[in-house]
C-alpha positions as CSV (number, residue, x, y, z in Angstrom):
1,X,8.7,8.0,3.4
2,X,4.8,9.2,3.3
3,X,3.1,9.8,0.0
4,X,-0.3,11.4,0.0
5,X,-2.1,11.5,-3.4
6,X,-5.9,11.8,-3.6
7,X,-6.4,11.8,0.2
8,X,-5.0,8.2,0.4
9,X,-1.8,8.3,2.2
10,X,0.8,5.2,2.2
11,X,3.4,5.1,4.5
12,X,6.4,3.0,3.8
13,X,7.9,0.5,6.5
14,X,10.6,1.8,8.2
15,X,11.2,-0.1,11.4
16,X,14.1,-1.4,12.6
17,X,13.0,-4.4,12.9
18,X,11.3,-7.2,10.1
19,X,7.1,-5.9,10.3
20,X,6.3,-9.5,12.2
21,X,1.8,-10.1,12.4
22,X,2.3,-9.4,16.3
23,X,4.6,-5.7,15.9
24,X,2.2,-4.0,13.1
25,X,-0.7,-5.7,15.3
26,X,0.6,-4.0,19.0
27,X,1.0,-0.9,16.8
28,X,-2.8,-0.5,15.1
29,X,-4.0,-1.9,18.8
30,X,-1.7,1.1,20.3
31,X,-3.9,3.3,18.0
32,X,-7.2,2.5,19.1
33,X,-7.7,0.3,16.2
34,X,-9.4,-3.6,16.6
35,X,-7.5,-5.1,13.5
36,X,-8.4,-8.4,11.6
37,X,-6.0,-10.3,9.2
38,X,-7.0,-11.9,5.8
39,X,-4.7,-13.6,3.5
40,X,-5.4,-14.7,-0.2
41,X,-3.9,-16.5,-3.0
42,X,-1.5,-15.3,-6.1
43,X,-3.4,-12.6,-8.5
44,X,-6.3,-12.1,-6.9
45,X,-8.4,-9.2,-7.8
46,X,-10.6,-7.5,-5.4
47,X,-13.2,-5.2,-7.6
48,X,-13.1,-1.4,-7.3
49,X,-15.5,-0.4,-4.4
50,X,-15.9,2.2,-1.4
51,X,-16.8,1.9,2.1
52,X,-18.2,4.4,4.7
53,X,-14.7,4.5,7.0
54,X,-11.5,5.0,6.7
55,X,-9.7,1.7,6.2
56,X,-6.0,1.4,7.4
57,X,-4.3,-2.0,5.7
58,X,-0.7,-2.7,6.2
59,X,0.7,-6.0,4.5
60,X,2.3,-8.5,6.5
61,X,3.8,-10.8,3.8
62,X,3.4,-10.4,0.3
63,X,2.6,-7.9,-2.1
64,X,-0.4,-5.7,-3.1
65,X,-1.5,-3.0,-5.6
66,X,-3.9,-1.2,-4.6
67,X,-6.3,0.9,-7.5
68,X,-7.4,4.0,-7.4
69,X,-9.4,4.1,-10.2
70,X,-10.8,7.8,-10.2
71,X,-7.1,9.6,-9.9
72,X,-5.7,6.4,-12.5
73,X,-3.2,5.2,-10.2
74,X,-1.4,2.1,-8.6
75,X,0.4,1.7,-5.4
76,X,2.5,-1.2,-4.9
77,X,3.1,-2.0,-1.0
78,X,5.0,-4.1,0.2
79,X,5.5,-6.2,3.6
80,X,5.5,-3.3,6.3
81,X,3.8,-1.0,4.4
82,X,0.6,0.7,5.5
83,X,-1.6,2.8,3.5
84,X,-4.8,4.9,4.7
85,X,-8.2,5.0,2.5
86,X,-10.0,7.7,3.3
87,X,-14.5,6.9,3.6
88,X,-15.6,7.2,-0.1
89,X,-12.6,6.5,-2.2
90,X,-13.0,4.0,-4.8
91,X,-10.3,1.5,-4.5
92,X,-9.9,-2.3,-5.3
93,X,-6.8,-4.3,-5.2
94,X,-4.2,-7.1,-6.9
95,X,-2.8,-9.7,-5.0
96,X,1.3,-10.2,-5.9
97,X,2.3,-13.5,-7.4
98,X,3.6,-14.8,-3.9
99,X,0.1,-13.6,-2.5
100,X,-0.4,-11.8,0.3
101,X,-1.4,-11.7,4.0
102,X,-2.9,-8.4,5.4
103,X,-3.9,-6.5,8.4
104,X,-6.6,-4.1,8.8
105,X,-9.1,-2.0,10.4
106,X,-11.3,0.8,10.4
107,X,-10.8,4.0,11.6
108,X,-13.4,6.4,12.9
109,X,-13.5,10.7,12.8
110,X,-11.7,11.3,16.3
111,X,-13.4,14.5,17.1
């Protein structure tokens, strides 16, 4: 299932198999992407910012919400699920209460 609101698209796992580190890894690599992974503790809250790319995050273990602030809406995703922040949208994020561990990268304009 794909959901697209304000230009950020989330895409829920589906895989037939559990979304290990290494198969969402092979995946972003099989994309062109160079992907890095971070982890943090229970309820933590990144503030609202923007960057200049499009980030792609899928979560590993865990959960996270991520904020969009301008549109007023929450996202909650889930180990597996990858979402797609387009350059310039204000976002920030919540860490679940089991925290979270997290892949992502940056994607460039393909022309």
């Amino acid at each position: 299932m794909a959901i697209q609101d304000s230009a950020v698209r989330v895409i829920r796992w589906n895989g037939s198999q559990h979304p290990t580190l290494s198969i969402i890894t092979r995946q972003m690599q099989k994309e062109g992407l160079r992907p890095y992974t971070w982890e943090n503790t229970p309820n933590y809250r990144y503030a609202c910012r923007s960057h200049n790319y499009t980030k792609v995050l899928y979560v590993v273990e865990g959960t996270l919400e991520i904020t969009l602030p301008d549109t007023n809406q929450r996202v909650k995703l889930r180990s597996g699920d990858r979402v797609e922040i387009p350059a310039g949208v204000r976002h920030g994020a919540i860490v679940g209460s089991a925290g979270a561990k997290c892949v992502e990268a940056s994607m460039t304009q393909r022309l």
